[in-house]
DRENGU-353552 format. One line per field, with one value per residue: residue number from 1; chain; y, z negated, x negated of N, C-alpha, C, O, CB in turn. Coordinates in nm, 2 decimals, decimal comma. Glycine has a CB too. Layout:
<lomis>
i <- c(NUM; ...)
ch <- c(A; ...)
n_yy <- c(Y; ...)
n_zz <- c(Z; ...)
n_xx <- c(X; ...)
ca_yy <- c(Y; ...)
ca_zz <- c(Z; ...)
ca_xx <- c(X; ...)
c_yy <- c(Y; ...)
c_zz <- c(Z; ...)
c_xx <- c(X; ...)
o_yy <- c(Y; ...)
o_zz <- c(Z; ...)
o_xx <- c(X; ...)
cb_yy <- c(Y; ...)
cb_zz <- c(Z; ...)
cb_xx <- c(X; ...)
</lomis>
This chain:
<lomis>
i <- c(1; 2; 3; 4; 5; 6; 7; 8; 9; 10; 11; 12; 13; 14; 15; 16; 17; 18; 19; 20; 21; 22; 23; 24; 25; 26; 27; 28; 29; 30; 31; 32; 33; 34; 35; 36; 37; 38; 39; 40; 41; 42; 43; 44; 45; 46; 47; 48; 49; 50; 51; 52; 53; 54; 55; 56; 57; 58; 59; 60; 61; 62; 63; 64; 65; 66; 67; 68; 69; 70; 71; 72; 73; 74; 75; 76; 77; 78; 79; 80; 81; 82; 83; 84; 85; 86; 87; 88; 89; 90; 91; 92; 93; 94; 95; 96; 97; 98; 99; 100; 101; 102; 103; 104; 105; 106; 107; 108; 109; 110; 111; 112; 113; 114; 115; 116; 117; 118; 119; 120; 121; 122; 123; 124; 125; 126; 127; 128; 129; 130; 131; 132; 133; 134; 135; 136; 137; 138; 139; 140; 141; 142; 143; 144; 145; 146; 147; 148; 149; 150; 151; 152; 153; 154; 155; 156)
ch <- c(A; A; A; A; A; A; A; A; A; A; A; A; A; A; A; A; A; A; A; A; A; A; A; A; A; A; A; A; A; A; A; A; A; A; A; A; A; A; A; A; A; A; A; A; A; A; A; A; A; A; A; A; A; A; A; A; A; A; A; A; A; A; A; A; A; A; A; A; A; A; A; A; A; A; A; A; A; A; A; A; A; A; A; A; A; A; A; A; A; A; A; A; A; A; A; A; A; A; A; A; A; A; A; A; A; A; A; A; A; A; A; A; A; A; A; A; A; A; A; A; A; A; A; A; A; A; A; A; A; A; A; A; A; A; A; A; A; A; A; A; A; A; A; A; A; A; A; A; A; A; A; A; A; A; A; A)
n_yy <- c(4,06; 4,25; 4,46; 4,53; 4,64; 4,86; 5,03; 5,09; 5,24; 5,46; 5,55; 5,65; 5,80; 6,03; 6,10; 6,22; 6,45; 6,57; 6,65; 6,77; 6,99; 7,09; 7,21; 7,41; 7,67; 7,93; 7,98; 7,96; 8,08; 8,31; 8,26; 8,43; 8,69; 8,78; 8,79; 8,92; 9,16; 9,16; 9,22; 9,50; 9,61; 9,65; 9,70; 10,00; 10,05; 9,98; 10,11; 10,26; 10,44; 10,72; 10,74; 10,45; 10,36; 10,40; 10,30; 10,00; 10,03; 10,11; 9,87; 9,66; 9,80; 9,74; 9,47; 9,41; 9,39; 9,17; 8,96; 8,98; 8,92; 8,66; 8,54; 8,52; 8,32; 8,14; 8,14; 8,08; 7,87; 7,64; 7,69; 7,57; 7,28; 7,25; 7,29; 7,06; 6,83; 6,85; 6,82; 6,54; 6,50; 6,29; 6,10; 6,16; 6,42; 6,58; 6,53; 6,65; 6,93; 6,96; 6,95; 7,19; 7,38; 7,36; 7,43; 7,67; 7,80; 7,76; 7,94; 8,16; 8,18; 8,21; 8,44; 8,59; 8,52; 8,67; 8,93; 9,00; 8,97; 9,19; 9,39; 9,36; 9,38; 9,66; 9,80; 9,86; 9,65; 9,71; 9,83; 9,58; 9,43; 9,54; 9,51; 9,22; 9,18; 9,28; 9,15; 8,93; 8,95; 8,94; 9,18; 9,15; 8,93; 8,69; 8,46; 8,27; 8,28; 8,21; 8,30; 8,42; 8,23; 8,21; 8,36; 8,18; 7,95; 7,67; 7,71; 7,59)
n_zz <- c(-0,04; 0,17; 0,07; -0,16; -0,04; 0,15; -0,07; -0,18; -0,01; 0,01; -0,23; -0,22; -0,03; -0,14; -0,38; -0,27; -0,09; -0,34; -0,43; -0,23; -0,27; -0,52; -0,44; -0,26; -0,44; -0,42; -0,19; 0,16; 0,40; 0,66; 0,92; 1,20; 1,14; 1,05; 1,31; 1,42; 1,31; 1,37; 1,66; 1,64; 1,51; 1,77; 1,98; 1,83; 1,89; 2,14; 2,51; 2,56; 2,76; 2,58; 2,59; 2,63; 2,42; 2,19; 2,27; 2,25; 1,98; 1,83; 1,93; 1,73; 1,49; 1,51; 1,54; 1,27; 1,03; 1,18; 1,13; 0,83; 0,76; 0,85; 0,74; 0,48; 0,49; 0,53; 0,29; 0,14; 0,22; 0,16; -0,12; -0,19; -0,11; -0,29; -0,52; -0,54; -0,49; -0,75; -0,87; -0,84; -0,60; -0,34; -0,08; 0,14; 0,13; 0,06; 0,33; 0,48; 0,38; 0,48; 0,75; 0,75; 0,67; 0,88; 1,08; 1,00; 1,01; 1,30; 1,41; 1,30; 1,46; 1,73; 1,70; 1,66; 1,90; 2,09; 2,01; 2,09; 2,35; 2,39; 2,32; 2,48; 2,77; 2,76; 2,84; 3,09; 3,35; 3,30; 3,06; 2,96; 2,96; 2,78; 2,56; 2,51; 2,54; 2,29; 2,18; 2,15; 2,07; 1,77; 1,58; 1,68; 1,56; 1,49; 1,34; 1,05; 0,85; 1,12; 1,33; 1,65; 1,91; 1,90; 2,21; 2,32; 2,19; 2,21; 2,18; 1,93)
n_xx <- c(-5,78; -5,84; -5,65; -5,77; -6,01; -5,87; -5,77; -6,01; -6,15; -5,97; -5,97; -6,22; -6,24; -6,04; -6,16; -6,38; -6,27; -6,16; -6,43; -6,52; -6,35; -6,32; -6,64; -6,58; -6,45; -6,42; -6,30; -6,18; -6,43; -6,35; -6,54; -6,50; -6,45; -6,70; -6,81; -6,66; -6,75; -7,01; -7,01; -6,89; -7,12; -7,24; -7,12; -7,13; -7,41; -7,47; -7,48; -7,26; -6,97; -6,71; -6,46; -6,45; -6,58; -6,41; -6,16; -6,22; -6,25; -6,03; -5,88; -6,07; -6,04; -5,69; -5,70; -5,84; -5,65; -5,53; -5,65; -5,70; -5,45; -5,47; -5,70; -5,58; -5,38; -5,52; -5,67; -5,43; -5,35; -5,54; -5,59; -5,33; -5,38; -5,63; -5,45; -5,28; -5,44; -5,57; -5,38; -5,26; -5,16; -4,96; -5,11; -4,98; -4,84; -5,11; -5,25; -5,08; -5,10; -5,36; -5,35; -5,18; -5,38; -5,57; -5,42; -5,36; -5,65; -5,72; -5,56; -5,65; -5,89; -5,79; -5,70; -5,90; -6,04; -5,90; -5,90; -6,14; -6,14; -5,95; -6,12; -6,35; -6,21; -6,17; -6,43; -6,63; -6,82; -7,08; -7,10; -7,02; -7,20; -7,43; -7,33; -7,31; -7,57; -7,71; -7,55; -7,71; -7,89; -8,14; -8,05; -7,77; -7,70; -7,48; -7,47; -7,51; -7,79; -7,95; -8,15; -8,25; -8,47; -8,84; -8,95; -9,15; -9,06; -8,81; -8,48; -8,24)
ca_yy <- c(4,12; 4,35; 4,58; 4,66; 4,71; 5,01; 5,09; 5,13; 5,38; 5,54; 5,62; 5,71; 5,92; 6,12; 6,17; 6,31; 6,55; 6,63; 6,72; 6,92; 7,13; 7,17; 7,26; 7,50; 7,70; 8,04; 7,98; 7,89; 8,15; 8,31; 8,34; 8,48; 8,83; 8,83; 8,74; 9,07; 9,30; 9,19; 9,34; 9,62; 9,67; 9,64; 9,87; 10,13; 10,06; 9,98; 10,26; 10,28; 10,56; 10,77; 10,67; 10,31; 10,29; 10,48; 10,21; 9,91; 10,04; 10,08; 9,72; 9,61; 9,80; 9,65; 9,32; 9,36; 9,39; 9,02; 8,86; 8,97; 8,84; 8,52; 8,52; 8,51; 8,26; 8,02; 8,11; 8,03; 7,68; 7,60; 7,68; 7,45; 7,16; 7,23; 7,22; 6,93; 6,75; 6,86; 6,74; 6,43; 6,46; 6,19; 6,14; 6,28; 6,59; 6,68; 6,51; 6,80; 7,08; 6,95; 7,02; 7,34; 7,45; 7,38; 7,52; 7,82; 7,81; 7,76; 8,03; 8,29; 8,13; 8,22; 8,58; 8,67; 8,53; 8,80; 9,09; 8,95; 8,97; 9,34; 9,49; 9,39; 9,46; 9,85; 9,83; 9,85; 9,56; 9,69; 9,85; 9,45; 9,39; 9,58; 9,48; 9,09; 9,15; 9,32; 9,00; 8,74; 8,97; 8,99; 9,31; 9,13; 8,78; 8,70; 8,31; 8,29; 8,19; 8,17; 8,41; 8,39; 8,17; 8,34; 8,33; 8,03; 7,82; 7,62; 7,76; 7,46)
ca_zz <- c(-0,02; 0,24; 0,05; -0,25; 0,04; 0,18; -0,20; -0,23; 0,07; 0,01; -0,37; -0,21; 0,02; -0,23; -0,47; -0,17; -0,11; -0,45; -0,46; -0,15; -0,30; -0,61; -0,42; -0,24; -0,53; -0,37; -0,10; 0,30; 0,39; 0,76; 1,02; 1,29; 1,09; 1,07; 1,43; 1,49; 1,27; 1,46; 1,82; 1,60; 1,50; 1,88; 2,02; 1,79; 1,93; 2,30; 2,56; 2,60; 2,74; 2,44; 2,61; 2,56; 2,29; 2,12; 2,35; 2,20; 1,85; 1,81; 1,96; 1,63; 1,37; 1,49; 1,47; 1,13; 1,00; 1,19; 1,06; 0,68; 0,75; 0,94; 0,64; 0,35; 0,53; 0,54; 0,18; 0,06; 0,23; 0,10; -0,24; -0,18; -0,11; -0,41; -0,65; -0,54; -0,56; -0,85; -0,97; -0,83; -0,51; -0,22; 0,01; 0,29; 0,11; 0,10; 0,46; 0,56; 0,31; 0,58; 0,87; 0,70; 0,68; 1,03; 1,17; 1,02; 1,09; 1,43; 1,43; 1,32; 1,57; 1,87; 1,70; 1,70; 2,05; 2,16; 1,98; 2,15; 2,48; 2,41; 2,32; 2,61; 2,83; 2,75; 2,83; 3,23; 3,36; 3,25; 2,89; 2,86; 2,97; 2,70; 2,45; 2,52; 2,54; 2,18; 2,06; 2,24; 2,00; 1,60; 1,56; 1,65; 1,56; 1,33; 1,26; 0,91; 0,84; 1,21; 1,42; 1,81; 1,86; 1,98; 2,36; 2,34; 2,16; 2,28; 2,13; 1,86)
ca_xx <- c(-5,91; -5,82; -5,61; -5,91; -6,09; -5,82; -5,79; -6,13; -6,15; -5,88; -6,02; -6,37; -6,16; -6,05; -6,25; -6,47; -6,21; -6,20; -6,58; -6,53; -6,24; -6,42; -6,71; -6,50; -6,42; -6,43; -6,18; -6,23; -6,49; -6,36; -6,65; -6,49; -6,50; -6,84; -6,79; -6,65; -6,83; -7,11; -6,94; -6,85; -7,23; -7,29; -7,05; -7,18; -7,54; -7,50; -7,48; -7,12; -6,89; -6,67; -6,33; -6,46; -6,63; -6,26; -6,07; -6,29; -6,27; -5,89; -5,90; -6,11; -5,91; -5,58; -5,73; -5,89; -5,52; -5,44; -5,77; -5,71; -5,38; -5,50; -5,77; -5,52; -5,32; -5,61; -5,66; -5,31; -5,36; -5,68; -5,53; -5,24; -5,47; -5,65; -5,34; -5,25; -5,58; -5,59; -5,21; -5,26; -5,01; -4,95; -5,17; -4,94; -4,85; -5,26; -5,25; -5,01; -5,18; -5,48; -5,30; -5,13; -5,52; -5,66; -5,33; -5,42; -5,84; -5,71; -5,46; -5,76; -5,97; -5,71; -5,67; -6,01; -6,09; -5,80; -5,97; -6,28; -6,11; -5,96; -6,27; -6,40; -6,12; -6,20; -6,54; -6,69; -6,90; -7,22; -7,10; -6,99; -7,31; -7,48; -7,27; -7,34; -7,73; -7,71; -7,52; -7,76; -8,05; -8,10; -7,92; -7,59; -7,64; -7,39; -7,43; -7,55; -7,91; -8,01; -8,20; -8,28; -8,57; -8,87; -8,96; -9,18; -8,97; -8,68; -8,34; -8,19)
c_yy <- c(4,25; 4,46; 4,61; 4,70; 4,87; 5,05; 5,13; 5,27; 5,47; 5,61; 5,74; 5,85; 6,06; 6,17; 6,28; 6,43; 6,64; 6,74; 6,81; 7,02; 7,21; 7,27; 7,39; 7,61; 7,83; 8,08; 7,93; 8,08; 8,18; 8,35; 8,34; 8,65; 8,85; 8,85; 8,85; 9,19; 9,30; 9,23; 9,50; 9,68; 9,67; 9,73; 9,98; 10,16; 10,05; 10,14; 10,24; 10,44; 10,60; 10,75; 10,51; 10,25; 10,34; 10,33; 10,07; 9,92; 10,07; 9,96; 9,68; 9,67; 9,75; 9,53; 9,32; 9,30; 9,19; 8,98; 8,87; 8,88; 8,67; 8,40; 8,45; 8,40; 8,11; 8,00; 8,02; 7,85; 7,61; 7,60; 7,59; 7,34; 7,17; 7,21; 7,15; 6,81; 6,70; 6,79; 6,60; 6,36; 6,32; 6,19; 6,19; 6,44; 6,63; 6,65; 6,62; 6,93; 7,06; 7,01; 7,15; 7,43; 7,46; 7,45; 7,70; 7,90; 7,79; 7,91; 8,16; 8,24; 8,20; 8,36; 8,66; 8,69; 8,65; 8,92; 9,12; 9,04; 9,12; 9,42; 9,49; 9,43; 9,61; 9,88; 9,80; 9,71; 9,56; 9,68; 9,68; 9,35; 9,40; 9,55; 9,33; 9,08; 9,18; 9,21; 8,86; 8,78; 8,96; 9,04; 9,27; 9,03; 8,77; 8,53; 8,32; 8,21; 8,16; 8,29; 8,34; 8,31; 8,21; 8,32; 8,18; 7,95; 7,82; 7,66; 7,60; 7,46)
c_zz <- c(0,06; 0,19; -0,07; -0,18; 0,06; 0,00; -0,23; -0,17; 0,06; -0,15; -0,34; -0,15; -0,03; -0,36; -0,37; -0,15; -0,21; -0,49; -0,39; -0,18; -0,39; -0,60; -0,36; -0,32; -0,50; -0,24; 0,07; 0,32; 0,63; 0,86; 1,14; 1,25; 1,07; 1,19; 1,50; 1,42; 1,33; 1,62; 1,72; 1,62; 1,68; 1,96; 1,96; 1,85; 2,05; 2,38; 2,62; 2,62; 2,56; 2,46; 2,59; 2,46; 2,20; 2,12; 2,20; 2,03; 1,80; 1,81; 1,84; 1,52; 1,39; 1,44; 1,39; 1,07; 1,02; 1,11; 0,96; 0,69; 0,74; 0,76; 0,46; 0,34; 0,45; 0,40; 0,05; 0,09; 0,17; -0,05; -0,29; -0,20; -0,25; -0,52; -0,63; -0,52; -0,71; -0,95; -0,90; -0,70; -0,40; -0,11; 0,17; 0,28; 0,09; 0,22; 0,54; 0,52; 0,43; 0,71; 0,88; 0,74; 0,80; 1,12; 1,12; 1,07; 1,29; 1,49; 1,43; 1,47; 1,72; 1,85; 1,74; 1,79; 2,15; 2,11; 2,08; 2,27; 2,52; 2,41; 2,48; 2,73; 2,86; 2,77; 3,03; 3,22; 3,27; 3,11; 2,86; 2,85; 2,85; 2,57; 2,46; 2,53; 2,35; 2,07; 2,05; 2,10; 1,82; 1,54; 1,54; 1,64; 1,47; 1,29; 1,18; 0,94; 0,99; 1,29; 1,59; 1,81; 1,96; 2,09; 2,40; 2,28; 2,19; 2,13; 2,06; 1,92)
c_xx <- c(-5,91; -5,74; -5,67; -5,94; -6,02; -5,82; -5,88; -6,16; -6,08; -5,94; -6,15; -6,31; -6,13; -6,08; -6,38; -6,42; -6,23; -6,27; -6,61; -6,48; -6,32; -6,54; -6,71; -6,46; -6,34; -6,33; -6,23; -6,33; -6,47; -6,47; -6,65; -6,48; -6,62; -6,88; -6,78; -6,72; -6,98; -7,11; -6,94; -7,01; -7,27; -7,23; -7,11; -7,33; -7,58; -7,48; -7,34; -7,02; -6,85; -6,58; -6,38; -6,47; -6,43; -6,14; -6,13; -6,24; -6,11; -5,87; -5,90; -6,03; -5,83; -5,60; -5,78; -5,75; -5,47; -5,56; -5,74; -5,59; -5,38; -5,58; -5,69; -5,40; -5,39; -5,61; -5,60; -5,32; -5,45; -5,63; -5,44; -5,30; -5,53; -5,51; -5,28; -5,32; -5,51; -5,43; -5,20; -5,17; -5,04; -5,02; -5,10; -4,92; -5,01; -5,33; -5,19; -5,05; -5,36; -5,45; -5,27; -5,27; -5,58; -5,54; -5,37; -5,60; -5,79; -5,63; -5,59; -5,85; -5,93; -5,69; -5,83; -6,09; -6,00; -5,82; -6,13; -6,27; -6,05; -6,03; -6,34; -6,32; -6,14; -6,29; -6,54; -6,81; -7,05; -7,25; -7,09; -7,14; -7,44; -7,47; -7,35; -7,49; -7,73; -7,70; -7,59; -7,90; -8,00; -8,03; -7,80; -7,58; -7,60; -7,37; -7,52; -7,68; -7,98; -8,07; -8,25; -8,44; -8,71; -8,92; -9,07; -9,16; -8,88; -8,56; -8,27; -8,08)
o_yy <- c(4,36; 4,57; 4,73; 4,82; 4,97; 5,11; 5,23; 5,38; 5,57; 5,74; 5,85; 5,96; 6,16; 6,26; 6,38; 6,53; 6,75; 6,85; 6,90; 7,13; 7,33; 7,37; 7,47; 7,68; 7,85; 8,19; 7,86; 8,18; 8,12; 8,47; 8,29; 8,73; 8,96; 8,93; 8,88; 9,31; 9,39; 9,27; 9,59; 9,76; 9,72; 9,83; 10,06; 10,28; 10,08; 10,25; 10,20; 10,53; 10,56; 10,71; 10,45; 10,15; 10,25; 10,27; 10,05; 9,83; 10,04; 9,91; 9,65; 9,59; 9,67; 9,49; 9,21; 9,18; 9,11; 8,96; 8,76; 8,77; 8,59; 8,30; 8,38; 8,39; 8,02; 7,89; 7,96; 7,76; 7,50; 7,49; 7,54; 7,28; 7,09; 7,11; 7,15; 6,70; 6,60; 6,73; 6,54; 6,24; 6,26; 6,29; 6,23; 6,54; 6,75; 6,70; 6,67; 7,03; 7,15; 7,10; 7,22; 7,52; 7,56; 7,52; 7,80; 8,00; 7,82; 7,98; 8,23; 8,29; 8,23; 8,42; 8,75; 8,78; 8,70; 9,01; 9,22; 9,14; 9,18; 9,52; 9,58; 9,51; 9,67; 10,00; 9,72; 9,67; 9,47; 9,62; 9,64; 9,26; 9,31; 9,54; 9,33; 8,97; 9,08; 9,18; 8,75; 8,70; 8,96; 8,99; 9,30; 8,98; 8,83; 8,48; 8,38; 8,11; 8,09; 8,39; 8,22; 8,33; 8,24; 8,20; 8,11; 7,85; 7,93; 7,64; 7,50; 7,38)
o_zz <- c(0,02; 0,25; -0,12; -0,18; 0,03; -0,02; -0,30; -0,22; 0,12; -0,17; -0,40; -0,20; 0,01; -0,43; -0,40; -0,18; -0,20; -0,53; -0,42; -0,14; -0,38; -0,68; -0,39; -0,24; -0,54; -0,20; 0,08; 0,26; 0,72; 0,88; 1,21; 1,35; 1,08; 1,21; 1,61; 1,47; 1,33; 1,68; 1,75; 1,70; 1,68; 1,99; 2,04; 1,86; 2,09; 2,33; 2,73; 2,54; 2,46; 2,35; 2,50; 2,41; 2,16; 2,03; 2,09; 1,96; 1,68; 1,71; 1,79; 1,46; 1,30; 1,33; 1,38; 1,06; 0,93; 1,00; 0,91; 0,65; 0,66; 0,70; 0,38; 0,23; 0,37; 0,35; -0,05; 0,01; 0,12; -0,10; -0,40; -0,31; -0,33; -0,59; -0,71; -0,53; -0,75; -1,06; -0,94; -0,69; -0,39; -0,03; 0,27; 0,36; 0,11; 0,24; 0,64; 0,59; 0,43; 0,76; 0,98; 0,82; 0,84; 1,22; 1,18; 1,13; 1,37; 1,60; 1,52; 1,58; 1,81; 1,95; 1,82; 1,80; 2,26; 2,16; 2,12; 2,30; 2,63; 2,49; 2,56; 2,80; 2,96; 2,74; 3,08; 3,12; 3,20; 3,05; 2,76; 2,78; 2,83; 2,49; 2,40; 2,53; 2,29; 1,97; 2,00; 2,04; 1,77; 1,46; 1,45; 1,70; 1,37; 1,22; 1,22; 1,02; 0,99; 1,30; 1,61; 1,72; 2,08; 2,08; 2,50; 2,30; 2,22; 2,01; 2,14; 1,90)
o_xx <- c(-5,96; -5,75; -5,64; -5,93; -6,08; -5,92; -5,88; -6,18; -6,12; -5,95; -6,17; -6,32; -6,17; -6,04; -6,44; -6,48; -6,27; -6,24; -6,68; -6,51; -6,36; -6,55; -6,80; -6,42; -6,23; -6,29; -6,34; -6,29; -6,53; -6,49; -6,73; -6,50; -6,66; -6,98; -6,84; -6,73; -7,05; -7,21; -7,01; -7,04; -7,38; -7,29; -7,14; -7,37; -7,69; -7,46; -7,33; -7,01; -6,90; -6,54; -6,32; -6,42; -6,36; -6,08; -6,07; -6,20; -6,10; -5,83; -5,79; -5,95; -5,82; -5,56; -5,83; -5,73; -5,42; -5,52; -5,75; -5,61; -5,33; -5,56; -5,73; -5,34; -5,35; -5,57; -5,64; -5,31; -5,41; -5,64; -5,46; -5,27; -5,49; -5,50; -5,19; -5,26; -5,46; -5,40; -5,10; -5,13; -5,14; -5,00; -5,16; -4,94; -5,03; -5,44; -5,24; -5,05; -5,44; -5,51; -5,29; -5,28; -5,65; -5,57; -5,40; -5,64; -5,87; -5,66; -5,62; -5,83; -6,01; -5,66; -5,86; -6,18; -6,04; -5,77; -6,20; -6,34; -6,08; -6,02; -6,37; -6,38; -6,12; -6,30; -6,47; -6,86; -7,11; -7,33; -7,14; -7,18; -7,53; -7,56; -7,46; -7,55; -7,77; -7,77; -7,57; -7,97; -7,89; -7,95; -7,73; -7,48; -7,64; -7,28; -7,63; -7,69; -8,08; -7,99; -8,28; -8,52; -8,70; -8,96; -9,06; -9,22; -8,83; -8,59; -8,25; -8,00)
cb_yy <- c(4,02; 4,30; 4,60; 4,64; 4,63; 5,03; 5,04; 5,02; 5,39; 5,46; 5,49; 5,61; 5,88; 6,12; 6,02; 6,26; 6,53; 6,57; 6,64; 6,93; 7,10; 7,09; 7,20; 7,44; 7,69; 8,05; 8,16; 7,82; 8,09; 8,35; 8,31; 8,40; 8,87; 8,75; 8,65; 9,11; 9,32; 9,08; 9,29; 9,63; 9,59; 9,53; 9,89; 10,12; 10,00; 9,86; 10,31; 10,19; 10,52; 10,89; 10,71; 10,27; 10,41; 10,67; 10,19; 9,93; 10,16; 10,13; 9,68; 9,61; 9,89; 9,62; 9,22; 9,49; 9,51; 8,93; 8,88; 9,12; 8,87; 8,59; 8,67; 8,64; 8,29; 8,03; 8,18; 8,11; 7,62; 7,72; 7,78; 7,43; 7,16; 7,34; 7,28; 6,92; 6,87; 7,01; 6,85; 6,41; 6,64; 6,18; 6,05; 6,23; 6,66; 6,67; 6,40; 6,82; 7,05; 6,80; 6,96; 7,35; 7,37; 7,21; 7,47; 7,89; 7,59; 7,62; 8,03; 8,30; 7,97; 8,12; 8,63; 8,66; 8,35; 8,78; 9,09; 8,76; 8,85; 9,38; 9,41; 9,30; 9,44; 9,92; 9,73; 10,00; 9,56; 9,79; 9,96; 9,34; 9,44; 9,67; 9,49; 9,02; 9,31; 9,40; 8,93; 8,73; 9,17; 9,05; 9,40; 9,16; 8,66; 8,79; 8,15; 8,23; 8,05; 8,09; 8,49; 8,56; 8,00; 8,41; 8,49; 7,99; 7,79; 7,42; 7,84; 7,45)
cb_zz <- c(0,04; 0,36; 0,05; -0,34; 0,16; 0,29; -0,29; -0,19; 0,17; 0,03; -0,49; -0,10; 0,03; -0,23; -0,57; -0,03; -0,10; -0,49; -0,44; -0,04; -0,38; -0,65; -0,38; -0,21; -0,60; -0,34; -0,11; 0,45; 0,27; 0,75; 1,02; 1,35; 0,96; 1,02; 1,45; 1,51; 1,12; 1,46; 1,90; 1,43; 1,38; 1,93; 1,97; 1,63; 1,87; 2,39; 2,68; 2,49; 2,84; 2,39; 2,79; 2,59; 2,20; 2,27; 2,57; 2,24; 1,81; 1,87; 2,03; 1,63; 1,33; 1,60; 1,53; 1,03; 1,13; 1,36; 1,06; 0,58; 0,82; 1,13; 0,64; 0,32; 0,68; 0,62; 0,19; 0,13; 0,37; 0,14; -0,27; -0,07; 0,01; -0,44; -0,71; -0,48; -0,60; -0,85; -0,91; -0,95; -0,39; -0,17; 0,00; 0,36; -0,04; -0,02; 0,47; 0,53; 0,06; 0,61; 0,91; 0,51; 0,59; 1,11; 1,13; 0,88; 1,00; 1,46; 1,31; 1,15; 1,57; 1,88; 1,53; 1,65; 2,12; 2,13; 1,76; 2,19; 2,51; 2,36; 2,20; 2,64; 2,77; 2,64; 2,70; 3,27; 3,49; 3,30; 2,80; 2,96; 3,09; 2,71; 2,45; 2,64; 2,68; 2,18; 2,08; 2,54; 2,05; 1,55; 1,68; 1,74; 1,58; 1,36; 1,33; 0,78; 0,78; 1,28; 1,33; 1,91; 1,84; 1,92; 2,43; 2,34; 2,05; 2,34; 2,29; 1,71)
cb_xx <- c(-6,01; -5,78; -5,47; -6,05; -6,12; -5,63; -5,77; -6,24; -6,14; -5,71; -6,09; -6,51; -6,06; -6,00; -6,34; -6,49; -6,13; -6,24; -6,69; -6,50; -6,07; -6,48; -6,75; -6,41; -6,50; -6,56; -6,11; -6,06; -6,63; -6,29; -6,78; -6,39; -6,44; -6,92; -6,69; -6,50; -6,84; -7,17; -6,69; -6,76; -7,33; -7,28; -6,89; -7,18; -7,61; -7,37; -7,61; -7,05; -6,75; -6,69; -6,24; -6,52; -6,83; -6,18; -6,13; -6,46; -6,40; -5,80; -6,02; -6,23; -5,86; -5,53; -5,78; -5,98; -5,45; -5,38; -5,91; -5,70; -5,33; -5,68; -5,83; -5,47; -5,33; -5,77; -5,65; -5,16; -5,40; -5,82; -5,49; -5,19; -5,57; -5,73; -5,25; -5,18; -5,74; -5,65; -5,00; -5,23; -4,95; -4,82; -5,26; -4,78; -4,75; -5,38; -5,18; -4,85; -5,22; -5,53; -5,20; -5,08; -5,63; -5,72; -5,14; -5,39; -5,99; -5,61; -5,32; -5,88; -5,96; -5,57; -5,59; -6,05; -6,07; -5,65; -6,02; -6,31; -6,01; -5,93; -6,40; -6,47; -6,01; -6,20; -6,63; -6,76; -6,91; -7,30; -6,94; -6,84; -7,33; -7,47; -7,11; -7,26; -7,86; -7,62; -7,37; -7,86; -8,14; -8,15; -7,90; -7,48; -7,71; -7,18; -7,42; -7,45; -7,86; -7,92; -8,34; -8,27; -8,54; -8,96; -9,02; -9,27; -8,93; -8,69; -8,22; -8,17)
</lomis>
């Protein structure tokens, strides 16, 4: 009885996967680049020196470079996992094409908190100050679908 049961979960298991890869189709979708093109749009609109803003904005081009990288990483893994869904592999090799995937969503994660941390590095207390009011407003919120909520409502 007890091993239909793991058979059972283990089927539901993956067929869930499945439905998510499927659903997936388009690839892992990075949103720590949106992450920073919303600093970018902020830097360009706060009141920041011209050696800063210069400083800041070399910053972000270097790191677009690692993020596409980071990006195409995640891609390749995410693709993996699907073709071996889809071929029918073992569940430890799409156990490790899981791990392969969050090692790299982690890996962007850790690059783009260090572009984060350059940018502002180049900036004086207050420019960081300007910048970070910019990102708290509309203008530079960059999580999808959400906007700031408005002064008499409580923040979700």
């Amino acid at each position: 009885m007890r091993y239909r049961i793991s058979i059972a979960i283990a089927a539901a298991l993956g067929a869930a996967v499945a439905l998510r890869a499927q659903q997936n189709g388009g690839g892992p979708h990075p949103p720590m680049g949106m992450h920073l093109h919303g600093l970018e749009k902020c830097l360009a609109s706060a009141d920041i020196s011209t050696p800063a803003r210069g400083n800041a904005q070399a910053a972000l081009t270097a790191g677009r470079d690692v993020l596409k990288a980071d990006g195409a990483a995640m891609k390749a893994a995410h693709e993996r996992m699907q073709a071996d869904i889809a071929n029918g592999a073992d569940k430890s090799v799409i156990g490790q094409d899981a791990i392969d995937a969050d090692t790299a969503r982690t890996k962007m994660h850790t690059d783009a908190q260090t572009i984060h941390d350059q940018v502002f590095a180049a900036l004086s207390p207050d420019e960081q100050s300007a910048v970070n009011a910019c990102m708290a407003s509309s203008a530079g919120h960059w999580k999808h679908g959400q906007r700031p909520a408005p002064p008499d409502a409580p923040n979700p």
